[in-house]
N, C-alpha and C positions, 0 to 999 in steps of 0.2 A: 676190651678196654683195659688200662694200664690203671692203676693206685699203688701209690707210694705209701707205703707201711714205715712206719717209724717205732723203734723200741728202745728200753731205758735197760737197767739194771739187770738183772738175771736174766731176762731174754736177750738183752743185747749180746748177755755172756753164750747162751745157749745156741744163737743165731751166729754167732762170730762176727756179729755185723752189726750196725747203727739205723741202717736203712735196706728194706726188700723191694723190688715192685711188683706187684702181683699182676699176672693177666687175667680178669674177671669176665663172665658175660656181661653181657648189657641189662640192667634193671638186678643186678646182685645185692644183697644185703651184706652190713657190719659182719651177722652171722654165717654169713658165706664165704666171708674173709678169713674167721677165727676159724672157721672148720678147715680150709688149706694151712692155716700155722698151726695145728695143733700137734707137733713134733717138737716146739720150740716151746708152749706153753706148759708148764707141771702141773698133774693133775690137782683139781680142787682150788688151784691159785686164782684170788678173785683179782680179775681186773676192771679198771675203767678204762673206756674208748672214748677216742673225742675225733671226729670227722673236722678236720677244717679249724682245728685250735677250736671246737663247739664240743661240751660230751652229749654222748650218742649213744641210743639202744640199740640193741641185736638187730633190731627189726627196720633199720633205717634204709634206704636206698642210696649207694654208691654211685657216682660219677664219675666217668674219664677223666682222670688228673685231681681226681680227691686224694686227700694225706690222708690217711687211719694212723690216732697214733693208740699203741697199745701200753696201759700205763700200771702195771704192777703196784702192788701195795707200797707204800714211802717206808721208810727207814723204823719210823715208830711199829708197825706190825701192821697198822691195820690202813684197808684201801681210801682215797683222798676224798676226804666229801666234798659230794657233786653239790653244786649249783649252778641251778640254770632256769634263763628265763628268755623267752621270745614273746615277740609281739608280732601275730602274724593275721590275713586276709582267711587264713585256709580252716576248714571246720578245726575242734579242737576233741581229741582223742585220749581218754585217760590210759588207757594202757600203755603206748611209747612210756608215759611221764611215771608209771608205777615201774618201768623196767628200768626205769633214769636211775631212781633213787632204792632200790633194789639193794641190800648189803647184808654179808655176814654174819655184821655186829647186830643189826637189827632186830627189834621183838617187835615194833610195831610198825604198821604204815596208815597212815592216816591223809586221806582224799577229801579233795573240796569241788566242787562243781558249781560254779554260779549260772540259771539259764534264765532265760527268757520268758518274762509270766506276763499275764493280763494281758498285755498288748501284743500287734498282730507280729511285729517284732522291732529288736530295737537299731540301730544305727550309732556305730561307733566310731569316732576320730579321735586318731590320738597324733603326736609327736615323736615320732615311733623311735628318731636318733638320741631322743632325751629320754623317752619313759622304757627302751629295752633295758638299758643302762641303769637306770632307777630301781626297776624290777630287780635284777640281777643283786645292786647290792643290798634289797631289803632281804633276799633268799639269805644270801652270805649272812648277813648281820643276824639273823634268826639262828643258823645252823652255829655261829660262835654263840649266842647267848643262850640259847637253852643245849647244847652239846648236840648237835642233830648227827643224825648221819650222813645224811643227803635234804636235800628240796629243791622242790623246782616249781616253775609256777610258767602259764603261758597265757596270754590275753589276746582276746580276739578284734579285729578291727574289721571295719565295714556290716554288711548287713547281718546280723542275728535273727533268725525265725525263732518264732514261739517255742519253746520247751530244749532250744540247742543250747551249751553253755558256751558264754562268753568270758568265763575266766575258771582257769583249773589249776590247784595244788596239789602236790602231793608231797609227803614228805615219811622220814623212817628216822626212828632213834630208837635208843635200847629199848626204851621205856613207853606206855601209853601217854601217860601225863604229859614227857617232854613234847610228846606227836602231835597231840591235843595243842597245847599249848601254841607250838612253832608254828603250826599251820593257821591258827585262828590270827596269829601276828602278821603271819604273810599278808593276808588276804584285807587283815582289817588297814594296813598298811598303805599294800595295793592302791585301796578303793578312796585314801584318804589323800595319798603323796603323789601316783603316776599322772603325768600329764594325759589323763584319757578323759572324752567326754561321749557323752552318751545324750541320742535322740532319741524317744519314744514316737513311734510310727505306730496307728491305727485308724487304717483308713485311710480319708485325707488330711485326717490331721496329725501333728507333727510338734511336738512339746520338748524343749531341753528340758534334762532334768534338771534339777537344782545341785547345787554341787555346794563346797567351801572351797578358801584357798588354801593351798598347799603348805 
């Protein structure tokens, strides 16, 4: 399968070019990618990747006709803080989200996990075209006010079983405090402003929860 590699700054210069296309196998990772450019890359240079204008871990799976773009540190020295936030059906995974936010600069990382207790499990609908979008810029707003390095945050929809989590943070800043801090904002943010609503399922019976407004 073919992906389109896009590169900025120093590797555009390295690469003599703007754009590569790679021919990958089928089911290839981010990290399958960087390991063929790594003649273009300097050693120890931290980058961020973003599949599909989205940033991405090492560990993501490529499609025929995915863009990789490879994004070198900006001008100031150091690499661009990521945020990122999806709203997805699929179980949710803390490792992709701790390699998201993964940096240099970094002393701390600090993870949140919310899952499923008491009941047999919960049932979640959201708005998903309004609360991805929400999500994303509560991440941003975090990572400018307390100086993050990175955050991201991912929330689950449809069925949640007992003990799986339905919403994950993770976040990195120099410092413990700032981690602490940005990550309890994401989350208490989250759960007060995204258009998501949640059913409690146990048994036959079946309970919204109580919410406020946004």
């Amino acid at each position: 399968m073919e992906v389109t590699v896009r590169l900025f700054a120093i590797l555009r210069e390295r690469a003599g070019t703007r754009e590569l296309t790679l021919e990958l196998p089928e089911g290839a990772r981010v990290a399958d990618a960087l390991e063929r450019l790594r003649d273009i890359s300097p050693p120890n240079l931290p980058l961020v990747m973003a599949v599909n204008r989205e940033y991405a871990p090492e560990d993501q799976v490529l499609d025929a006709g995915d863009e990789l773009a490879l994004i070198p540190p900006v001008s100031g020295g150091s690499a661009p803080a990521v945020a990122h936030a999806r709203v997805t059906g699929e179980p949710l995974l803390m490792d992709p989200l701790i390699e998201l936010v993964r940096d240099p600069r970094a002393g701390a990382v600090v993870t949140f996990s919310g899952v499923t207790r008491d009941v047999e499990s919960l049932e979640y609908e959201a708005y998903v075209e309004m609360a991805e979008p929400k999500i994303a810029a509560i991440v941003a707003e975090a990572i400018e006010r307390h100086g993050l390095c990175a955050a991201a945050c991912e929330h689950r929809v449809g069925t949640v079983p007992l003990s799986e989590p339905s919403v994950t943070v993770a976040v990195s800043a120099a410092h413990r405090g700032e981690a602490f801090t940005g990550a309890r904002e994401i989350i208490d943010r989250v759960k007060a402003e995204a258009p998501i609503w949640k059913q409690e399922v146990d048994g036959d019976e079946r309970r919204w929860a109580e919410g406020t407004r946004p």
